[in-house]
C-alpha positions in Angstrom: -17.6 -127.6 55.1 -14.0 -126.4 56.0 -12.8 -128.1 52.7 -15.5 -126.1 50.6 -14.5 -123.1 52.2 -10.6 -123.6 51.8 -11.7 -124.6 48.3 -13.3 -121.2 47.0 -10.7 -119.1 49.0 -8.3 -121.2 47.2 -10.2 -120.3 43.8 -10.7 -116.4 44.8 -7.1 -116.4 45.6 -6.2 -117.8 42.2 -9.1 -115.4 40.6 -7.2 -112.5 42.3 -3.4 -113.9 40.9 -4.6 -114.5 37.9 -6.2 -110.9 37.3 -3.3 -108.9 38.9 -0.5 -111.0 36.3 -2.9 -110.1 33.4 -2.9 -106.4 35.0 0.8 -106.5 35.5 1.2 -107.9 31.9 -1.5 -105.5 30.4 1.0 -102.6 31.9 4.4 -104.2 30.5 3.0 -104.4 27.1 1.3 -101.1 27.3 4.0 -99.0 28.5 3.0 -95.5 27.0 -0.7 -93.8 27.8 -2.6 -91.1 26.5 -3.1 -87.9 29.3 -5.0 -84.8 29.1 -3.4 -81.3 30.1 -5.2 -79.9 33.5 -6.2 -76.9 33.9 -3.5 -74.6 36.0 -1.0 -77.0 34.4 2.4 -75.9 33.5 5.7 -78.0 32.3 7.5 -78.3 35.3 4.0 -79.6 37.1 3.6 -82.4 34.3 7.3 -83.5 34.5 6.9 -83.9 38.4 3.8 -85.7 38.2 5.2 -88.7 35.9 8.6 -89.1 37.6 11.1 -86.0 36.9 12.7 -85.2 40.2 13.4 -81.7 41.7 17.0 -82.0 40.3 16.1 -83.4 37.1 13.5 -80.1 36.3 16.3 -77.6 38.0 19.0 -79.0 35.2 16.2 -78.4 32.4 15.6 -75.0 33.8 19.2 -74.0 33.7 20.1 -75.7 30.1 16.7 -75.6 28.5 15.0 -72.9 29.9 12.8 -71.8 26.8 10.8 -75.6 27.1 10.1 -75.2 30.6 8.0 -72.2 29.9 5.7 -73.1 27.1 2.3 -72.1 26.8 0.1 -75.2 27.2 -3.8 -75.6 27.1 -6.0 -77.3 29.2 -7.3 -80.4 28.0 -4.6 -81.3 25.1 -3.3 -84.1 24.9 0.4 -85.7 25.8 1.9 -88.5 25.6 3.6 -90.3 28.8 6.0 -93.4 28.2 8.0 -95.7 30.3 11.3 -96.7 28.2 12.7 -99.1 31.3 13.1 -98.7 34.8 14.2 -94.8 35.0 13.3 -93.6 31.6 10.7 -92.1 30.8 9.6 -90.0 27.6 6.9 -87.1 28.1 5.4 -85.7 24.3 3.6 -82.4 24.2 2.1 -82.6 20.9 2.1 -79.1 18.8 -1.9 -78.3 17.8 -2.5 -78.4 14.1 1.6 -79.1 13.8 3.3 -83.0 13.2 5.6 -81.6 15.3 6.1 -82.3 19.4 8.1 -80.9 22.4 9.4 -83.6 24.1 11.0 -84.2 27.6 13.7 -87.2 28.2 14.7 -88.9 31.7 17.3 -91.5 32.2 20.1 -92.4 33.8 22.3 -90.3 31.4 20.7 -87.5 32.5 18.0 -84.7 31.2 16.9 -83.5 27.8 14.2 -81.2 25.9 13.9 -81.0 22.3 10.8 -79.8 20.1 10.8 -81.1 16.4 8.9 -83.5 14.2 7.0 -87.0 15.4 7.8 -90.3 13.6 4.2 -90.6 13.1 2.8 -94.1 12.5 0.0 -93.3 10.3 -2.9 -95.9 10.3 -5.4 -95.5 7.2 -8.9 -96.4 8.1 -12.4 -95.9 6.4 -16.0 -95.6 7.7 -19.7 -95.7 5.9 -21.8 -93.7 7.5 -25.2 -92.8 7.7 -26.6 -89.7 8.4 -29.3 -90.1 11.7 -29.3 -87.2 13.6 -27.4 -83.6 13.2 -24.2 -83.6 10.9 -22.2 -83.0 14.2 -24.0 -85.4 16.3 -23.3 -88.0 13.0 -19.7 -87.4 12.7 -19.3 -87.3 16.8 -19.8 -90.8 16.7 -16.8 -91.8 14.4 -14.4 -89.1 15.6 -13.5 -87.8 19.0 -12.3 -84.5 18.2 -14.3 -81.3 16.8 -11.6 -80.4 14.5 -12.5 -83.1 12.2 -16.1 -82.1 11.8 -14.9 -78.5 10.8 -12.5 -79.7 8.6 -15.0 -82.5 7.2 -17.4 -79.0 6.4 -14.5 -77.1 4.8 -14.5 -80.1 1.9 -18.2 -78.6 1.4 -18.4 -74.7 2.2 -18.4 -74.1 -2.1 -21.4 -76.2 -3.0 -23.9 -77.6 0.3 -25.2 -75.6 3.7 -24.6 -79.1 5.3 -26.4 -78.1 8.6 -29.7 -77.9 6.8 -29.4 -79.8 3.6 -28.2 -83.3 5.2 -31.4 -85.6 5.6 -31.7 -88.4 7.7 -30.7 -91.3 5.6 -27.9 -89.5 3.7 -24.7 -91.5 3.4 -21.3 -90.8 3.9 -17.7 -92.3 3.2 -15.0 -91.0 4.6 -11.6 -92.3 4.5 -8.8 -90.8 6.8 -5.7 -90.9 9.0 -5.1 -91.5 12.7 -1.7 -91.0 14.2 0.1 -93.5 16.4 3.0 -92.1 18.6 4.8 -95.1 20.5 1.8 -97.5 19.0 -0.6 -95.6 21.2 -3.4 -93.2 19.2 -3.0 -89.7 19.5 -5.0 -88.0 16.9 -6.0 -87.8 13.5 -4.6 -86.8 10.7 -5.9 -85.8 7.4 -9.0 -86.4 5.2 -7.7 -88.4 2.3 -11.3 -88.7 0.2 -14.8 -87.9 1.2 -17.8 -89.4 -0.6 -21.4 -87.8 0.1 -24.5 -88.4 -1.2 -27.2 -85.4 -0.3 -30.4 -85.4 -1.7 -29.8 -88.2 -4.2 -26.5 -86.1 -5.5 -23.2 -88.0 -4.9 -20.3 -85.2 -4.0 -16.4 -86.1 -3.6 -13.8 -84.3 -2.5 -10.0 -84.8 -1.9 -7.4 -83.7 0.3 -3.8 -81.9 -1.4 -1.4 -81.8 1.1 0.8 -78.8 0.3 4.0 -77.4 1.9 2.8 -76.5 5.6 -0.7 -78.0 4.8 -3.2 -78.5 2.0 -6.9 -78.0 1.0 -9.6 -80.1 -0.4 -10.3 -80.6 -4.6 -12.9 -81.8 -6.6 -16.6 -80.5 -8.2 -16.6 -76.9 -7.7 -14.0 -76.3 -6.3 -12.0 -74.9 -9.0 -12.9 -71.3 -8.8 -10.4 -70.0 -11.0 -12.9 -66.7 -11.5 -12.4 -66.1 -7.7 -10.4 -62.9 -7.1 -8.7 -63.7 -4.0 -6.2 -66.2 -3.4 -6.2 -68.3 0.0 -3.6 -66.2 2.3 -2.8 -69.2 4.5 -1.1 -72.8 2.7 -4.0 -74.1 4.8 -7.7 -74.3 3.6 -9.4 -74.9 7.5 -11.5 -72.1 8.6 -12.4 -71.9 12.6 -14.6 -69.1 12.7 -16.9 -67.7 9.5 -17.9 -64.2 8.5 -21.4 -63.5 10.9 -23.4 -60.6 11.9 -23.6 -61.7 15.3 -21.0 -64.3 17.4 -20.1 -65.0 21.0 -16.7 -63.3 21.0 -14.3 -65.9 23.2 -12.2 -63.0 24.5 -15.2 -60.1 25.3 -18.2 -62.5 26.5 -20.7 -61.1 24.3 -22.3 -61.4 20.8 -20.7 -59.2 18.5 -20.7 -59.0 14.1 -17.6 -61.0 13.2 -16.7 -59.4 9.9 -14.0 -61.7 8.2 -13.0 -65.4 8.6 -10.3 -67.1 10.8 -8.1 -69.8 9.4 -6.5 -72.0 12.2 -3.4 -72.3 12.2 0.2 -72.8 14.0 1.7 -70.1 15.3 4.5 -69.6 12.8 2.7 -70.5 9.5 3.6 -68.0 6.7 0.4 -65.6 5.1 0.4 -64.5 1.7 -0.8 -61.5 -0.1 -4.6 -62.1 -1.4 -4.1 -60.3 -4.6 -1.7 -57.7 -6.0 -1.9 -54.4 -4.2 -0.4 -51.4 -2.2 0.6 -51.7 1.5 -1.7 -49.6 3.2 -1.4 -49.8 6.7 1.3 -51.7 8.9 0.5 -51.5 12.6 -0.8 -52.9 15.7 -3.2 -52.5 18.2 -4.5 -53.6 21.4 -7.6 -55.7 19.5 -6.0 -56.5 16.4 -2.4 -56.9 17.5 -0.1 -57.0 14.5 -1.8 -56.4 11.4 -1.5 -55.5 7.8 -3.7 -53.8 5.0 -4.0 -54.1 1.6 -5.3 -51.5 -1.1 -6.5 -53.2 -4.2 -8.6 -52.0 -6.9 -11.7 -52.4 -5.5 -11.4 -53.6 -1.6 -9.3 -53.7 1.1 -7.9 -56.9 2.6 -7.3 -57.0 5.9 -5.0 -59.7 7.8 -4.8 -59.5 11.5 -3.7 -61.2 15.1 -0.3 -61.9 13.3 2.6 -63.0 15.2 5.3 -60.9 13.2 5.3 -58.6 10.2 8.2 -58.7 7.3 10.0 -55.8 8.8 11.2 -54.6 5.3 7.4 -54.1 4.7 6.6 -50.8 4.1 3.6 -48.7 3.9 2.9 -47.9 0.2 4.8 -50.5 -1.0 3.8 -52.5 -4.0 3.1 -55.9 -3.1 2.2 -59.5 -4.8 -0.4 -61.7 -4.6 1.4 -64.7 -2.9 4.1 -62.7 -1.3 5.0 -63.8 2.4 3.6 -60.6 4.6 4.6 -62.2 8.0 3.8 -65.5 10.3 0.5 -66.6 12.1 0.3 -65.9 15.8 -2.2 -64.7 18.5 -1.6 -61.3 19.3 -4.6 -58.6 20.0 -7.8 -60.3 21.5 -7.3 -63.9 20.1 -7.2 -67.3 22.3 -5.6 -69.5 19.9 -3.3 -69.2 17.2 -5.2 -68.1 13.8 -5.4 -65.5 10.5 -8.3 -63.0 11.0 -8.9 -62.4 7.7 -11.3 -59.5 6.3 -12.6 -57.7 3.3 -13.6 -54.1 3.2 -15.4 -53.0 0.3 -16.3 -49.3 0.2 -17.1 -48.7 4.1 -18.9 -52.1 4.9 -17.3 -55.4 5.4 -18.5 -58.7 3.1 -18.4 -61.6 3.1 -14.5 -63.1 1.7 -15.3 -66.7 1.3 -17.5 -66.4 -2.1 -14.1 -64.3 -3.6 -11.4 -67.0 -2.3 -9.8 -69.5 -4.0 -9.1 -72.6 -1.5 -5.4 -72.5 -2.4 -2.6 -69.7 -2.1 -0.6 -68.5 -5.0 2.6 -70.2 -4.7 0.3 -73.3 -4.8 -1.6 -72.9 -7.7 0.4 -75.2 -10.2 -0.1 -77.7 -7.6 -3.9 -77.6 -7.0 -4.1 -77.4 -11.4 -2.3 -80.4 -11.7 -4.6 -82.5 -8.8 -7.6 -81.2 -10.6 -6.3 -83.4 -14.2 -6.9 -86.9 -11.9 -10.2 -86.3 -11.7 -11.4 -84.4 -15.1 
């Protein structure tokens, strides 16, 4: 009996060795992981958390003040990596931007530095079929909402996806995910989307452009649009609606334009030729710009800076830079209100935009001769 029992103690012990090396090991060759940004977070709380001393956040604050107080948002993700014994590399990844801030410890000393990723970009491709809602669908393949607004942006031209999809529809997708430090971050961008809805197959590919890109294929042309896109991104976060739960105010309200997400920084364009009309800000608008043209008024809002050789009544052209995205006024996050006044009412502008901005147009001609 005392033998049996020395026997499995013996065993558990081994068990227990065994498990802890594979643990150990699993940690050596995993030495970078994937966190999420807490609410109430700030910089200097993240870098003391993962191993930057008192001394090591008091040098960044005196050298590199400017990284020390970012604004970060709950829930984002960041990248934490061991590069030896006292090294350590912290990424805070830029949303809808390659690019990263990232914080440096070693022996040598401190460092802060915000600029592009060496992305390892992983292609992969899924078949899908439709059993549910289109979001409920897509959840299953990707982890993050932005995709499934960017998936419906290949379709807002041609399908009202959140009632045409049936059960039993298919779908191929084929896409990028990122890879910082051979750990997934997030995903990249759509590289060809195959539908078939209602026994009508649909493609669409992604045109990456000079700070972006937008989707081609069937219908997508729209060369008799009157508008041009006035971001070099085609990814709208918030549609033109008659009633929407504001995110700042807490209550439904008519949201009369569309809001293209993206960094702050990004340049806008003009929409069409036309006359400055208003340059100004305001405590719900923030910096914003209007634009007299023939017939309507365009309207671009929430912007982070306006040319300052702008002027009210100047002439301006369709294409020409007016300023850079931001979130000033009531906004949460970084984006182009954009509206169009016709007469005294607000429309609709998505029917009169073209999903590419002027300087981009020989571009998006050129894609369109692979697949005529």
């Amino acid at each position: 009996m005392i033998k049996t029992t020395a026997a499995i103690v013996t065993i558990t012990l081994s068990l227990l060795t065994s498990s802890s090396q594979a643990s150990l090991s699993s940690k050596l060759e995993s030495p970078s992981r994937i966190q999420k940004i807490r609410f109430g977070d700030s910089v200097p709380k993240i870098l003391k958390r993962h191993g930057f001393s008192p001394r090591d956040i008091g040098c960044l604050n005196n050298k590199q003040s400017k990284f020390m107080s970012l604004r970060i948002r709950a829930g984002r993700p960041y990248l934490v990596s061991r590069l030896g014994e006292q090294a350590i590399r912290i990424a805070l990844y830029k949303e809808d931007s390659p690019d990263a801030h990232v914080f440096t410890r070693s022996p040598s000393g401190c460092r802060a530095n915000s600029g592009p990723i060496a992305w390892e970009v992983r292609t992969k491709t899924s078949h899908i079929k439709v059993k549910g809602s289109l979001h409920a669908t897509l959840s299953h393949i990707f982890h993050d909402p932005r995709m499934i607004t960017r998936f419906m942006d290949a379709f807002r031209f041609c399908c009202n996806l959140r009632s045409d999809l049936k059960r039993g529809d298919k779908i191929t997708v084929i896409y990028e995910k990122l890879y910082d430090q051979n750990v997934f971050v997030k995903y990249g961008n759509f590289h060809q989307i195959e539908m078939e809805l209602r026994g009508k197959k649909y493609s669409r590919y992604f045109l990456p452009l000079p700070g972006g890109g937008t989707f081609y294929g069937d219908g997508m042309i729209r060369k008799e649009a009157p508008l041009y896109l006035p971001v070099p991104l085609f990814h709208i976060s918030s549609l033109y609606q008659r009633r929407r739960f504001h995110p700042v105010k807490k209550r439904r309200q008519a949201h009369m334009g569309i809001d293209f997400a993206l960094p702050i920084g990004a340049p806008i364009y003009a929409a069409r030729d036309g006359v400055i009309l208003k340059k100004s800000r305001n405590r719900a608008s923030g910096n914003y710009i209007e634009i007299q043209h023939e017939d309507f008024i365009t309207k671009y809002l929430h912007m982070n800076s306006i040319l300052p050789h702008l002027k009210e009544g100047d002439s301006i052209q369709a294409g020409e830079i007016l300023g850079e995205i931001g979130c000033t006024g009531y906004c949460t996050k970084p984006h182009l209100h954009f509206a169009v006044k016709k007469g005294r009412s607000y429309i609709d502008p998505l029917p009169l935009l073209k999903v590419y901005a002027k300087p981009f147009e020989l571009d998006f001609l050129n894609a369109l001769t692979k697949i005529e």
